[in-house]
C-alpha positions as CSV (number, residue, x, y, z in Angstrom):
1,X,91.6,82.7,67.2
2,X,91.2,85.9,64.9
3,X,92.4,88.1,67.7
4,X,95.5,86.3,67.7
5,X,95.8,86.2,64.1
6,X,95.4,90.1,64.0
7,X,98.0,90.7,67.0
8,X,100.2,88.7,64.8
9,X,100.0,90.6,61.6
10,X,100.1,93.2,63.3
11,X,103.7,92.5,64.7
12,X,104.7,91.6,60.9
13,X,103.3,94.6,59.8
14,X,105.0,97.0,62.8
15,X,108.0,96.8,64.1
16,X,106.9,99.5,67.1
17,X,105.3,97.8,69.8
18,X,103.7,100.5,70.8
19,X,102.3,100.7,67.2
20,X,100.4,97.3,67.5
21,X,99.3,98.0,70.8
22,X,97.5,101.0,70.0
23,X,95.7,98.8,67.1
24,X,94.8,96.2,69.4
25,X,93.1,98.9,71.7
26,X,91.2,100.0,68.9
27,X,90.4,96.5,67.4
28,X,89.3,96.2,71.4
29,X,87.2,99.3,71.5
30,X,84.8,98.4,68.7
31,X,84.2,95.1,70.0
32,X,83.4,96.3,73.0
33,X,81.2,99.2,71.4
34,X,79.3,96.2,69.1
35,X,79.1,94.3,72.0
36,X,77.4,97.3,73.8
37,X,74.9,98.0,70.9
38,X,73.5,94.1,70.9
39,X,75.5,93.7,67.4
40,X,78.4,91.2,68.0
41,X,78.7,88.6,71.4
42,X,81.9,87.7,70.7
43,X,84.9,89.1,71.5
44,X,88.1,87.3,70.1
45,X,90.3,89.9,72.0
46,X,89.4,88.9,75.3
47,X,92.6,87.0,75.7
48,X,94.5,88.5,74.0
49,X,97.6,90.4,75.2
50,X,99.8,93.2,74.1
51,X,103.2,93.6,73.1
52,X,105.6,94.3,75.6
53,X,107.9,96.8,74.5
54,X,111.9,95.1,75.5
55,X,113.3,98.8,75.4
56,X,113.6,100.7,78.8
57,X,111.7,103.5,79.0
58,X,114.3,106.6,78.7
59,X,115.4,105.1,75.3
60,X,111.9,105.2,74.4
61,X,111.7,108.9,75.1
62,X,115.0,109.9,76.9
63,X,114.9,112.9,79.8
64,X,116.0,116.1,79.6
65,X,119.2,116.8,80.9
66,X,120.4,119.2,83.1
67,X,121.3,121.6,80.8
68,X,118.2,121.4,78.7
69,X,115.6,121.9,81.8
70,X,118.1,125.1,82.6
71,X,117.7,126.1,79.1
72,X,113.4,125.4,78.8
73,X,113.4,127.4,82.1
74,X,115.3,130.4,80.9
75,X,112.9,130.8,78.1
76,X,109.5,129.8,80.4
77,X,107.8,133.5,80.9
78,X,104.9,132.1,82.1
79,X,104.9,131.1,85.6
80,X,102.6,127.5,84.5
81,X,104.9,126.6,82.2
82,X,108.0,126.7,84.6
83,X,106.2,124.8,87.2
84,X,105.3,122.5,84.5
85,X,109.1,121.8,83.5
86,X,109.7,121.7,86.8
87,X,107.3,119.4,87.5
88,X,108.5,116.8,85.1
89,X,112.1,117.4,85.9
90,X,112.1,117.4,89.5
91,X,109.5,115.6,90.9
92,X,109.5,113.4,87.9
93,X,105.5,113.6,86.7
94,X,103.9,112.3,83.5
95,X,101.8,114.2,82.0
96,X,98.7,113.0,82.7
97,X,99.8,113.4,86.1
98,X,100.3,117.1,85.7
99,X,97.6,117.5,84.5
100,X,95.7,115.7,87.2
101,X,97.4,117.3,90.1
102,X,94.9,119.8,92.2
103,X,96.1,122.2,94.9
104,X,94.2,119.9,97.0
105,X,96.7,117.7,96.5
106,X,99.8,119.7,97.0
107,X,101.1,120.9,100.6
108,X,103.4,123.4,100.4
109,X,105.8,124.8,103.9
110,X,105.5,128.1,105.3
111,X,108.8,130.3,104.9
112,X,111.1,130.9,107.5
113,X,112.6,134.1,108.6
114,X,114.8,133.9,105.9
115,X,112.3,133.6,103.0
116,X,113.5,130.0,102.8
117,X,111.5,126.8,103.0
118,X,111.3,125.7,106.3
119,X,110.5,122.1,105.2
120,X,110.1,120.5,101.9
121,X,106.8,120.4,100.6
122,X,104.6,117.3,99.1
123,X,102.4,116.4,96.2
124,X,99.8,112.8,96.6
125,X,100.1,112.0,92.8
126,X,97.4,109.9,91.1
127,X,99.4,107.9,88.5
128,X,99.1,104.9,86.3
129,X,96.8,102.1,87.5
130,X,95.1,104.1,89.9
131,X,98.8,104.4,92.1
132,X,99.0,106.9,94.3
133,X,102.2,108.2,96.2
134,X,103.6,110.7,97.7
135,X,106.3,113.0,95.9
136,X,108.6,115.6,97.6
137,X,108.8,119.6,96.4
138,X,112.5,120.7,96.4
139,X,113.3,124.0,96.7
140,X,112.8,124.9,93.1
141,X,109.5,123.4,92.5
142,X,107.8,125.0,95.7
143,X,109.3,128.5,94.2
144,X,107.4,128.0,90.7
145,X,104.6,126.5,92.5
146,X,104.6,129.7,94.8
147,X,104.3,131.8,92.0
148,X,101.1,130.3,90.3
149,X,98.3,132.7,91.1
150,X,95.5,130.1,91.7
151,X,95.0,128.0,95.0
152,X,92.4,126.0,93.8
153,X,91.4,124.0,91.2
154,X,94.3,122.0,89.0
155,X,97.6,123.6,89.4
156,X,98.0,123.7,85.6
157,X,95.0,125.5,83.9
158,X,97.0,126.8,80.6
159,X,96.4,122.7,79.2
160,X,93.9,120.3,79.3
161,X,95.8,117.6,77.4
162,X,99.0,116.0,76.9
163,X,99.5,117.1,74.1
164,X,98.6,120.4,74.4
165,X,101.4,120.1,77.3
166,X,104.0,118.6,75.2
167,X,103.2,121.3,72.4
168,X,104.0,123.8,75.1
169,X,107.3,122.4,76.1
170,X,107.9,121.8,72.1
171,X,107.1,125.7,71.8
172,X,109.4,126.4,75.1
173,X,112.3,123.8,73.5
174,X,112.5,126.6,70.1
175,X,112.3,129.2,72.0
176,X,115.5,127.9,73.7
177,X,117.4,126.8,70.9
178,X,117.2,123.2,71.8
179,X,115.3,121.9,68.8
180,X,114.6,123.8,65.1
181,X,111.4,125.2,64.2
């Protein structure tokens, strides 16, 4: 059908599979917004699937290495953006999931007499596909999350996207030397 059609030229025209299926979603979404307004009944996109992308995912977007997270954390001031790096780096987050984690969510250990951790600490993380599970704090985490000044609420109020958190860490990466201005 036409959906078909369009997936196809799509894949002619872009050679980014993630490309073609943000199109898709948007060919989708105004169907579905016609469809809502009484203006169209069909919807040739109803079986029609996206393109599944044959690269793993750290070729995509590669992590950080270790000396990279060292170097965004020396140039962190502010205690949200630390957590933040460590967030992604340790406990291994998305963003989206950063930004949806609430202090409701995270349990962190008392100190012991030594000012260490007595146990490590853990986070119930909403992720894709409505998944939940449960992700440790090391050592390092539950220091930056110690130092965050709110208790309630999300744990990272300085963003409310993500891209407002990856122009942070973008902002951090210069700051560090690890990418030009």
């Amino acid at each position: 059908g036409t959906g078909t059609r369009y997936r196809f030229d799509l894949m002619r025209a872009y050679a980014n599979p993630g490309t073609v299926n943000t199109r898709l979603s948007g060919a989708r979404a105004l169907y579905r917004a016609l469809a809502w307004v009484g203006l169209e009944h069909a919807d040739p996109f109803a079986q029609v699937r996206g393109v599944r992308d044959g690269r793993a995912p750290e070729a995509v977007r590669p992590a950080y290495s270790h000396r990279e997270v060292a170097a965004l954390l020396g140039a962190a001031t502010d205690p949200h953006d630390r957590a933040a790096i460590l967030l992604g780096a340790d406990a291994g987050l998305r963003a989206a999931e950063m930004l949806a984690l609430d202090w409701t969510h995270v349990t962190l250990p008392d100190r012991d007499a030594s000012g260490a951790w007595s146990e490590p600490g853990t986070m119930l993380v909403h992720g894709k596909g409505r998944t939940q599970r449960t992700v440790p704090i090391g050592d390092e985490l539950a220091d930056a999350l110690d130092a965050l000044p709110a208790r309630s609420g999300p744990v990272l109020v300085h963003v409310r996207s993500a891209s407002g958190l990856r122009y942070r860490v973008a902002r951090l990466a210069v700051r560090a030397g690890l990418i030009e201005h």
